[in-house]
C-alpha positions as CSV (number, residue, x, y, z in Angstrom):
1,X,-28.6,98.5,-45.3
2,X,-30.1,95.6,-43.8
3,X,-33.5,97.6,-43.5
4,X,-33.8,99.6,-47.0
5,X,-32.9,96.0,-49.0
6,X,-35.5,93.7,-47.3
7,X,-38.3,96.7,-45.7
8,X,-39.3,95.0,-42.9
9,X,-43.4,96.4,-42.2
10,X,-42.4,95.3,-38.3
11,X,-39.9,95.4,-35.5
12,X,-40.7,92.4,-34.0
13,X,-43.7,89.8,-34.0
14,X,-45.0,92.0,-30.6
15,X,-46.2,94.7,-33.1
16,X,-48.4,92.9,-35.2
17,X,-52.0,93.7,-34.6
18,X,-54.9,91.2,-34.3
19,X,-56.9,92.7,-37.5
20,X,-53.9,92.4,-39.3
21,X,-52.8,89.0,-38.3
22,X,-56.6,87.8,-38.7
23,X,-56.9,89.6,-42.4
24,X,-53.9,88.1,-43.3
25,X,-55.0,84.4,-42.0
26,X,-57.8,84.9,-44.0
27,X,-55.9,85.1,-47.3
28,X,-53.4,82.6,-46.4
29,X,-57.1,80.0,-45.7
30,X,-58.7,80.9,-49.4
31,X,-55.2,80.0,-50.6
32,X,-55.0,76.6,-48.6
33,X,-58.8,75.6,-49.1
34,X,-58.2,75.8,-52.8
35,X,-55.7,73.2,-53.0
36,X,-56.9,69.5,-53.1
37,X,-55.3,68.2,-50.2
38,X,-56.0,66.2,-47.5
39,X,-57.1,68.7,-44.0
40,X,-54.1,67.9,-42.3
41,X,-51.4,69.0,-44.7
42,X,-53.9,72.0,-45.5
43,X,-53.2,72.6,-42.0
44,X,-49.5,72.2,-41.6
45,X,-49.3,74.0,-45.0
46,X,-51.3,77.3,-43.9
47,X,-48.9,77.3,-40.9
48,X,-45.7,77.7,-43.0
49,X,-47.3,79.9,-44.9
50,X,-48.5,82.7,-41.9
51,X,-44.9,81.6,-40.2
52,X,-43.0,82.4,-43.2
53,X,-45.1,85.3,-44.6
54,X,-44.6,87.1,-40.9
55,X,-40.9,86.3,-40.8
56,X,-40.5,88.3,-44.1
57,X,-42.4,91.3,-42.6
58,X,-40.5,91.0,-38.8
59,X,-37.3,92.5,-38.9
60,X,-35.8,90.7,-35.8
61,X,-37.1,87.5,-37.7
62,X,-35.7,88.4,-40.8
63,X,-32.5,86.5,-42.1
64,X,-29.9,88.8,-41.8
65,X,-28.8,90.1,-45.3
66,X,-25.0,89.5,-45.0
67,X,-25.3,86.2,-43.5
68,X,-28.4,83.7,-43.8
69,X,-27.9,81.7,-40.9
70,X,-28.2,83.8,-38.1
71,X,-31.5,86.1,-37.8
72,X,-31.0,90.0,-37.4
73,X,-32.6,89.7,-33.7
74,X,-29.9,87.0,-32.6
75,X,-27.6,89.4,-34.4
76,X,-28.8,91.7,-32.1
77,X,-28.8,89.4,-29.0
78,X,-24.9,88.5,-29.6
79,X,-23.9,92.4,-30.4
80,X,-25.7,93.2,-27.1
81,X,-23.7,90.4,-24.7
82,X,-20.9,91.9,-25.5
């Protein structure tokens, strides 16, 4: 359920190639430069955007659909301890 409502592009951050990770970067920079900012809160604001953008895409990183505040990996973690 959790998988066909939020389609995860990734299992888990591991997966992620370097092109991708670079293209995507890339975008995330045009983005950033455009915005009249000062360079250090371009900086801290390109890094929440790649950590939040790859979150979305990770599906051990994701939020887990029937309750926010636990991820599905830690999900996973918990169902495998016991």
């Amino acid at each position: 359920m959790h998988i066909t409502a939020m389609k995860p592009e990734y299992i888990n951050p591991v997966e992620i190639t370097t092109d991708t990770r670079k293209n995507d970067d890339g975008i995330f920079e045009k983005e950033v430069a455009a915005i009249d900012k000062p360079a250090e809160i371009k900086k801290k604001m390109l890094d929440g955007k790649i950590n939040t953008y790859f979150k979305e895409k990770t599906l051990t990183e994701q939020p887990f659909i029937k309750d926010g505040d636990t991820t599905v990996g830690k999900l996973l973690e918990k169902i495998k301890q016991k």
